[in-house]
C-alpha positions as CSV (number, residue, x, y, z in Angstrom):
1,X,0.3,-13.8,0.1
2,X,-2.9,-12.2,0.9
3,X,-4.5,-11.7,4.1
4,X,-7.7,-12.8,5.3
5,X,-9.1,-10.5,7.6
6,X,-12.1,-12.3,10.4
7,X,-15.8,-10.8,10.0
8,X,-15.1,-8.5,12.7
9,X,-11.9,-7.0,11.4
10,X,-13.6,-6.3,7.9
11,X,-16.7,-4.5,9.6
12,X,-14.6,-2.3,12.0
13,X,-12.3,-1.3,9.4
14,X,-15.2,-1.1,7.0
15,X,-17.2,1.0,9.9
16,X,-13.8,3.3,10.4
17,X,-14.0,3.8,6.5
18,X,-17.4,4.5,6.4
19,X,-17.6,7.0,9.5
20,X,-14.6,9.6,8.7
21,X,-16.2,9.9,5.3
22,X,-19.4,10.5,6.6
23,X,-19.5,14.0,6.0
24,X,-19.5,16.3,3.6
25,X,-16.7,18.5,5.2
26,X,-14.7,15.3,5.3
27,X,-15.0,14.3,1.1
28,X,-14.3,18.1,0.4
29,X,-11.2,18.1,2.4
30,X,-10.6,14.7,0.6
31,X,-11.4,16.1,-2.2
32,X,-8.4,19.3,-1.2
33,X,-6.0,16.9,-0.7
34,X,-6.6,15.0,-3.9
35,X,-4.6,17.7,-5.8
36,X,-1.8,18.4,-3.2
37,X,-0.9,18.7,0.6
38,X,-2.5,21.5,3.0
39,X,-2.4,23.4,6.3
40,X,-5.4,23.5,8.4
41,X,-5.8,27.1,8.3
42,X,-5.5,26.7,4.4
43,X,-8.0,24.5,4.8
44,X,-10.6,26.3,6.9
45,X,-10.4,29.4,4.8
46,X,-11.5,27.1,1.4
47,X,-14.5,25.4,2.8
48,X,-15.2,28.4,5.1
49,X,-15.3,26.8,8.5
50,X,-13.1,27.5,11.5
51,X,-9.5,26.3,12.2
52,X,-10.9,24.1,15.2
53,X,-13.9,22.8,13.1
54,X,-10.9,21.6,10.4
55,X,-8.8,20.4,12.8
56,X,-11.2,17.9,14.1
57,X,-12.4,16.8,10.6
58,X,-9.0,16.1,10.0
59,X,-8.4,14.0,12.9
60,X,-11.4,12.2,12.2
61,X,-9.4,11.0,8.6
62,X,-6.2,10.9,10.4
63,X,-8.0,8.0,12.9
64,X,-9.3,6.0,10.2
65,X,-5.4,6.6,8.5
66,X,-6.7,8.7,5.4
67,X,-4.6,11.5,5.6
68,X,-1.0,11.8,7.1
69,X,0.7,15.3,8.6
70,X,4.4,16.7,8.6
71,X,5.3,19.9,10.1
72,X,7.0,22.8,8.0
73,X,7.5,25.8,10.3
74,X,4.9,26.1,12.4
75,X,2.3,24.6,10.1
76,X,1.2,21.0,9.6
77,X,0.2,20.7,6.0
78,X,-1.8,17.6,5.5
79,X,-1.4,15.0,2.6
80,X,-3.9,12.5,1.5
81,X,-3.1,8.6,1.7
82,X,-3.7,7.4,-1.7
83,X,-2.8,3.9,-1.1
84,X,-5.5,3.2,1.8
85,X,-8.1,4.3,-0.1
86,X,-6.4,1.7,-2.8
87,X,-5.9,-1.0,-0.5
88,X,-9.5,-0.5,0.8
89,X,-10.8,-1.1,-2.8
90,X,-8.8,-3.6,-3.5
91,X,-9.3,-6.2,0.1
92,X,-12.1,-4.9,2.3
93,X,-14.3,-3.6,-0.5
94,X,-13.7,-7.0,-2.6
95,X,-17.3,-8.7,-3.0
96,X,-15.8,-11.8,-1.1
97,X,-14.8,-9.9,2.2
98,X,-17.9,-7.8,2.0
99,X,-20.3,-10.6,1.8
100,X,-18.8,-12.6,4.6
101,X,-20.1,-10.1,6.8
102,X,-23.6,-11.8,6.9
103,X,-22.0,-15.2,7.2
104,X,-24.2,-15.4,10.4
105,X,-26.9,-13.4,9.8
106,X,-29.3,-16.0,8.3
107,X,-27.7,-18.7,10.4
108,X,-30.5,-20.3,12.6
109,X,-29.9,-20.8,16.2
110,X,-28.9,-24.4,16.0
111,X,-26.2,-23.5,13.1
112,X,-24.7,-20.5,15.2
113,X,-24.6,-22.8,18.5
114,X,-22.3,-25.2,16.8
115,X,-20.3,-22.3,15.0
116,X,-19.9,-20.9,18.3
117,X,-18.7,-24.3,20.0
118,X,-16.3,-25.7,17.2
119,X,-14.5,-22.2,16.2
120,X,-12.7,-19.7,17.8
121,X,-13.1,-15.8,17.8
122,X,-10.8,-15.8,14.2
123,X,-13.2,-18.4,12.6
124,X,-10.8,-21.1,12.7
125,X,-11.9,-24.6,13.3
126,X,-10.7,-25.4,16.7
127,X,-12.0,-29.3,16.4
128,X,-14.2,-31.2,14.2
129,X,-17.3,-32.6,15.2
130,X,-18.1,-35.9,15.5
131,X,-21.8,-35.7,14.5
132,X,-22.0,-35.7,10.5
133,X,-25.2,-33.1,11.1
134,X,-23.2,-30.3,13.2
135,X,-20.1,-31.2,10.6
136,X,-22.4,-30.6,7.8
137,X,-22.7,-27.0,9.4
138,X,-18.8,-26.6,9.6
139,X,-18.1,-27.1,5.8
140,X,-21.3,-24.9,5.3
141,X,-19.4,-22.1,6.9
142,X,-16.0,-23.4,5.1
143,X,-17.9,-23.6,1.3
144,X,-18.4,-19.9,2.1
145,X,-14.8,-18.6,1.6
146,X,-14.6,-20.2,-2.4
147,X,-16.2,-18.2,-5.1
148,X,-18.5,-19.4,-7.4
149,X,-17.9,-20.4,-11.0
150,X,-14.2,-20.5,-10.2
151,X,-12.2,-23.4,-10.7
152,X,-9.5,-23.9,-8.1
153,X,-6.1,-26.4,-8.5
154,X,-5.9,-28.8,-4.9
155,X,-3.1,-26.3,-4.0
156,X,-5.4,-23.3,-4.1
157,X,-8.0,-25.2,-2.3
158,X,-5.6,-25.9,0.0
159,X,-4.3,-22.9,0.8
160,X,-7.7,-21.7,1.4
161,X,-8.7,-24.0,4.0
162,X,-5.1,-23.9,5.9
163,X,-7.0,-20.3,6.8
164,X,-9.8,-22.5,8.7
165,X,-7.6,-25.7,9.9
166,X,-4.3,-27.4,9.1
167,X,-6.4,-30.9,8.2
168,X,-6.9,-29.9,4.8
169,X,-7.4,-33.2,3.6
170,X,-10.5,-33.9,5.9
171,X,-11.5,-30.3,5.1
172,X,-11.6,-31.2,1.1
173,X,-12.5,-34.8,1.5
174,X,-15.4,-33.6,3.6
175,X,-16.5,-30.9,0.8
176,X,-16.8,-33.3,-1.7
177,X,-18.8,-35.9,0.5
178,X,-21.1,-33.4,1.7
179,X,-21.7,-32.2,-2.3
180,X,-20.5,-28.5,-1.1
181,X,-17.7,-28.8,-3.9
182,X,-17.1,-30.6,-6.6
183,X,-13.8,-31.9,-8.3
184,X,-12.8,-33.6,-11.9
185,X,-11.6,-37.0,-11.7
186,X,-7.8,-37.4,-10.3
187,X,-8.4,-33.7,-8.2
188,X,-7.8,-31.8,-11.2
189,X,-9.8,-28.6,-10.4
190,X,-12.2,-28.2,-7.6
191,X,-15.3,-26.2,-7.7
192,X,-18.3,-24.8,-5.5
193,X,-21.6,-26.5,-6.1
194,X,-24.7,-24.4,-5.7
């Protein structure tokens, strides 16, 4: 199953990323380790800096989990970590998780007031409101996490919204009313309306 990682998780992993390969030191000793694993002082001598200089560029991957070290004598040769920079691509760089990082930033005051009443710091629904407006708002946010021009099965749908509440059936039922999604006739396939 995938995971669903909150707003904040995807920006602090996203600003982690971002940061450790913020400088050019940093994607040449990427860029090292690419071909094959090496020591620090290996390192240093190639790109012509100091042993402490690559040490703390090094650390600076090893925090955001880029590269990986295992001794051999008294050297620690370091080995790049092909499959974060994979899994980055392939969840926290996917255009979904990347545009829900401005799910609030063009939110007015009223919509981020009954956001920040009705769901908790994981985005989850923690109760539904009783006002149609400020639940009008709710499946606003919900709408967000389904992709346009996609046609989804009730399951899929489903699944999705299980991330945001276990009433699914309110959570879909309400979709629909509201005109945020639309459905064939028996529930065949759902879809986003926009």
């Amino acid at each position: 199953m995938e995971v669903h990682l909150t707003q904040d998780e995807i920006l602090q992993e996203l600003l982690t990323f971002f940061k450790a390969l913020s400088d050019g030191n940093r994607l040449k000793i990427i860029g090292l380790l690419a071909a094959k694993p090496y020591s620090v002082e290996q390192i240093a001598s190639m790109l012509g800096i100091g042993v402490s200089t690559a040490s703390h560029h090094l650390s600076r991957l090893s925090e955001a989990n880029l590269v990986t070290a295992r001794a051999e004598g008294h050297y620690y040769y370091y080995s790049l970590r092909t499959e974060v920079l994979k899994t980055m691509t392939e969840n926290i760089l996917k255009s979904e998780n990347l545009s829900r990082l401005s799910e609030t930033a063009n939110l007015d005051a009223v919509d981020q007031k009954v956001l920040n009443s009705f769901l908790d710091k994981d985005g989850k629904i923690k109760s539904f409101p009783s006002q149609a407006k400020k639940f009008a708002i709710i499946l606003r946010y919900v709408v967000k996490a389904f992709d346009k021009d996609v046609h989804y099965s009730e399951k899929e749908v489903n699944e999705i919204l299980l991330q945001f509440n276990r009433d699914t059936a309110s959570l879909r039922r309400g979709l629909i009313e509201y005109h945020l999604m639309d459905r064939e006739s028996g529930g065949g396939a759902y879809w986003r309306v926009d």
